[in-house]
N, C-alpha and C positions, 0 to 999 in steps of 0.2 A: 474517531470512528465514523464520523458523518461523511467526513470527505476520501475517507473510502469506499464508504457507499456511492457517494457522489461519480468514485473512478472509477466505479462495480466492481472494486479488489475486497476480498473476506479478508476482513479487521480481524486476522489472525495474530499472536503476540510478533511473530515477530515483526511482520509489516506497521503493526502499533506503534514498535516501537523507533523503530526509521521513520516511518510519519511526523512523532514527537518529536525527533531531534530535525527533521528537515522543515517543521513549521514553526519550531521555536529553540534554534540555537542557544539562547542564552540558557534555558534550561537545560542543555547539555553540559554547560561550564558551573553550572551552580547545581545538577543534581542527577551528573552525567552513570553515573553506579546507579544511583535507583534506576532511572529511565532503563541500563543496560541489563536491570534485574527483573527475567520475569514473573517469577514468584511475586513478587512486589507490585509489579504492575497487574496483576491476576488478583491479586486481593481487592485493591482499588476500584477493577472495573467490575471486582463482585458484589461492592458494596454501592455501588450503581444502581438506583433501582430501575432504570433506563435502559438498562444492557442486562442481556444472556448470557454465561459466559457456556461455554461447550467444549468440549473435547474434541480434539482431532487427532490424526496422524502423530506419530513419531512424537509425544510428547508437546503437541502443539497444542492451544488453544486458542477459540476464536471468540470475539465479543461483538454480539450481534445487538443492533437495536431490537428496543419490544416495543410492537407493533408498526414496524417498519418491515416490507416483501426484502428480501434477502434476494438479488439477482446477480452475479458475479460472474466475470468474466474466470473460466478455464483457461486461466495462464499456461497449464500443459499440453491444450490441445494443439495437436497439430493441423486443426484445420485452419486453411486461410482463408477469410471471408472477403479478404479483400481483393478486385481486380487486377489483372498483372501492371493495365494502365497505370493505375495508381502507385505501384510499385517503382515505375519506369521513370513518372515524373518525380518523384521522392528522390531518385540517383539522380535525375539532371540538376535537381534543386541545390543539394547535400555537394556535387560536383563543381556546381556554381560556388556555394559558400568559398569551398577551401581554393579555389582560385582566388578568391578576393581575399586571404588571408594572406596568399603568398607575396601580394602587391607589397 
């Protein structure tokens, strides 16, 4: 949960549980069905006394720290904050890479 806060993405079940399996593989192979269960993983961080658990959308839930500001990036927005410059040199970069692949 912290290093979603960390990436201001809401520690929502399902990004929970993608976080879990991308910070620690080997519990994927040893307890890959729970991790994929989120009823299970909803009990868990209800029993947390460190975390909120709250309802969202569509069946989701999100698990918030208590007493931690909740600041998250709107992954839906479609505003871009960022300058086109920035955009322009990301293509030259990203352009460069797959040249050097080709070698």
């Amino acid at each position: 949960v912290h290093s979603l806060y960390d990436d201001e993405l809401r520690p929502c079940s399902r990004m929970l549980r993608l976080r879990l399996i991308e910070q620690a593989p080997a519990l994927e192979t040893r307890h890959g069905s729970e991790l994929r269960n989120s009823d299970r993983l909803r009990t868990l961080c209800e029993a947390c006394q460190g975390l909120r658990v709250e309802h969202s959308v569509a069946g989701e839930w999100a698990a918030l720290l208590v007493g931690r500001p909740a600041f998250f990036v709107d992954v839906y927005s479609e505003t871009d904050a960022y300058p086109e410059e920035m955009w322009s040199s990301m293509k030259v970069y990203l352009n460069n890479l797959a040249e050097g692949d080709e070698e």
